[in-house]
C-alpha positions in Angstrom: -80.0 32.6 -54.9 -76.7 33.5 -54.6 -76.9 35.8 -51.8 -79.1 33.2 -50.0 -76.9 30.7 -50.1 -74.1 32.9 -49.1 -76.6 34.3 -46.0 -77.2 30.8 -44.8 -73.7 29.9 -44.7 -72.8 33.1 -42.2 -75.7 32.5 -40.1 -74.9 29.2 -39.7 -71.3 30.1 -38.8 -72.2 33.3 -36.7 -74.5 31.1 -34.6 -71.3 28.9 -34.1 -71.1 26.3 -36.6 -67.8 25.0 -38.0 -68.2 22.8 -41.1 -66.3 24.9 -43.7 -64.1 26.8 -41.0 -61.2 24.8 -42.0 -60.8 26.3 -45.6 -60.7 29.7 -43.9 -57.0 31.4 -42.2 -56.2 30.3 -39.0 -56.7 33.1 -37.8 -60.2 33.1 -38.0 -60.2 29.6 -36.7 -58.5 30.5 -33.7 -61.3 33.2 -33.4 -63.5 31.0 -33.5 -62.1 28.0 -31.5 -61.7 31.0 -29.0 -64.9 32.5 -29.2 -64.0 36.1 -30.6 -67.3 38.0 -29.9 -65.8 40.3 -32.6 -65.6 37.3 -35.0 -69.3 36.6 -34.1 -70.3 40.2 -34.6 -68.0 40.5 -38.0 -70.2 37.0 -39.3 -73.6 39.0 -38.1 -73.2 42.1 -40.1 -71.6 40.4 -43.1 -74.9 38.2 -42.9 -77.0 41.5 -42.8 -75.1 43.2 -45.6 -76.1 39.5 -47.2 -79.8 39.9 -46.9 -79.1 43.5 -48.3 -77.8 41.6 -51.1 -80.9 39.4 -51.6 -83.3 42.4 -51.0 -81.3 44.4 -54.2 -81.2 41.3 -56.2 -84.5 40.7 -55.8 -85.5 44.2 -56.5 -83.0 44.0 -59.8 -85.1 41.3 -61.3 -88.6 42.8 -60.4 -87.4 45.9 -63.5 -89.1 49.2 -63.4 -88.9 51.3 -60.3 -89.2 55.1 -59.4 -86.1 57.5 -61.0 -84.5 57.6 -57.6 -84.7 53.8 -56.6 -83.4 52.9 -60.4 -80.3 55.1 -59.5 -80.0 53.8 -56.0 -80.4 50.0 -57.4 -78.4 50.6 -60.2 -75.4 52.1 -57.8 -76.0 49.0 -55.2 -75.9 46.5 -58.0 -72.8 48.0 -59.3 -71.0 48.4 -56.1 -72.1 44.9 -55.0 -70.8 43.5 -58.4 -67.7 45.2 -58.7 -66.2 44.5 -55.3 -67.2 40.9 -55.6 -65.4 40.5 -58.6 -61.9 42.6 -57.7 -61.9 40.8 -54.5 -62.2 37.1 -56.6 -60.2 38.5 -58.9 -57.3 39.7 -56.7 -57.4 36.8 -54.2 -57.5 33.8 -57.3 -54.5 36.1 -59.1 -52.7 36.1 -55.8 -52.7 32.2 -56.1 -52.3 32.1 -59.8 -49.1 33.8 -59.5 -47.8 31.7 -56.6 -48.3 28.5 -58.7 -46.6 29.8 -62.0 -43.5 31.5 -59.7 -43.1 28.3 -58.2 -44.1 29.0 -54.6 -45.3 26.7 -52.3 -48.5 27.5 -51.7 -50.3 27.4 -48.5 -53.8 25.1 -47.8 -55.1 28.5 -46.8 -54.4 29.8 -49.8 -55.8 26.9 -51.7 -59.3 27.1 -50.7 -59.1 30.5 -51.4 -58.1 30.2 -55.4 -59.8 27.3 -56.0 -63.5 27.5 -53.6 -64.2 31.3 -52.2 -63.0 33.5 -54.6 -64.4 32.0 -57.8 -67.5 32.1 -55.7 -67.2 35.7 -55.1 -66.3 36.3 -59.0 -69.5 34.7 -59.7 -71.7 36.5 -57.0 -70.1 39.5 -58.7 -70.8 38.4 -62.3 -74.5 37.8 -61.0 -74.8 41.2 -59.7 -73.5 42.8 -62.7 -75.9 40.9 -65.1 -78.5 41.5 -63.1 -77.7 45.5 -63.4 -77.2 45.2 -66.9 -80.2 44.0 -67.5 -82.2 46.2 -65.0 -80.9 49.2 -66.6 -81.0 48.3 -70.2 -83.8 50.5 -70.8 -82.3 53.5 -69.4 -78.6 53.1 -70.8 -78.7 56.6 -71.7 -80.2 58.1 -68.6 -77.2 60.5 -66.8 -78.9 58.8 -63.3 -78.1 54.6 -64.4 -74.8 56.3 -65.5 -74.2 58.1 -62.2 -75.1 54.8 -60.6 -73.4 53.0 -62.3 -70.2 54.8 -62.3 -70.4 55.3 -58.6 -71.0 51.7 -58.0 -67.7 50.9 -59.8 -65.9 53.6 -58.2 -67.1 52.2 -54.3 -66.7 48.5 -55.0 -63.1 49.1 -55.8 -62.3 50.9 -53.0 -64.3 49.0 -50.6 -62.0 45.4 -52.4 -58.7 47.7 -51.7 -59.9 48.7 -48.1 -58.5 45.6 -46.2 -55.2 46.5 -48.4 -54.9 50.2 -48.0 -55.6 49.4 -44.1 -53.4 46.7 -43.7 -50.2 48.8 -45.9 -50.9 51.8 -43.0 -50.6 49.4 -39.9 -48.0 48.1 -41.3 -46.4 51.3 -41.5 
């Protein structure tokens, strides 16, 4: 349900809706006061990658599947899980520590902390239940293991993307 209801909220924005667009940066408000097609087409694939979301979910909770499709759920469940928590995590500490070193702290910001990343650290804490208990039975298997460690591995780099990219360009 999670996924859902984070699926239904970018379709409704990607087909040009605005309730909620004022918690978000300016910047993506003045992409989407302007239009951006590349905003639009950023909201369309995060909505796809969304459904993805629902379809391994689903498939996490339905339990025993072929070798191969164990791995491959057990690596998208752990990927999925993993970024959505570092990226809660990192975004809600970014806040945290603004508010105990005294900064001012921005309305952007704000939403942030307080409304989308704790609802990406629980997306992420669904995923990785959801994994848990899908591969309970094969906690020993070298294949839930490989998944499991590869989904780690990926979900942290794919939260420390947007900063690795942004530290180049700003290089």
């Amino acid at each position: 349900m999670w996924a859902v209801v984070f699926a239904i909220r970018g379709a409704y924005w990607a087909t040009g809706g605005t309730v909620g667009l004022g918690t978000l940066s300016q910047g993506i408000r003045n992409a989407a006061a302007a239009g951006d097609p590349t905003l639009y087409a950023a909201l369309w694939i995060t909505v796809v990658l969304e459904v993805a979301g629902v379809v391994v979910a689903l498939a996490l909770a339905r339990g025993a599947q072929p070798q191969l499709t164990r791995v491959a759920l057990t690596l998208a469940g752990t990927g999925a899980g993993t970024m959505l928590v570092a990226h809660g995590a990192l975004f809600v500490g970014f806040g945290l520590v603004a508010v105990l070193n005294g900064q001012p702290v921005s309305s952007e910001l704000r939403w942030y902390a307080l409304l989308w990343e704790p609802w990406f650290l629980l997306g992420g804490a669904l995923f990785l239940l959801a994994v848990r208990s899908f591969a309970e039975g094969g906690l020993r298997d070298p294949g839930i293991t490989l998944g499991r460690t590869a989904g780690v591995l990926g979900g942290l780099a794919t939260a420390a993307a947007p900063f690795v990219v942004s530290a180049l360009a700003g290089s």
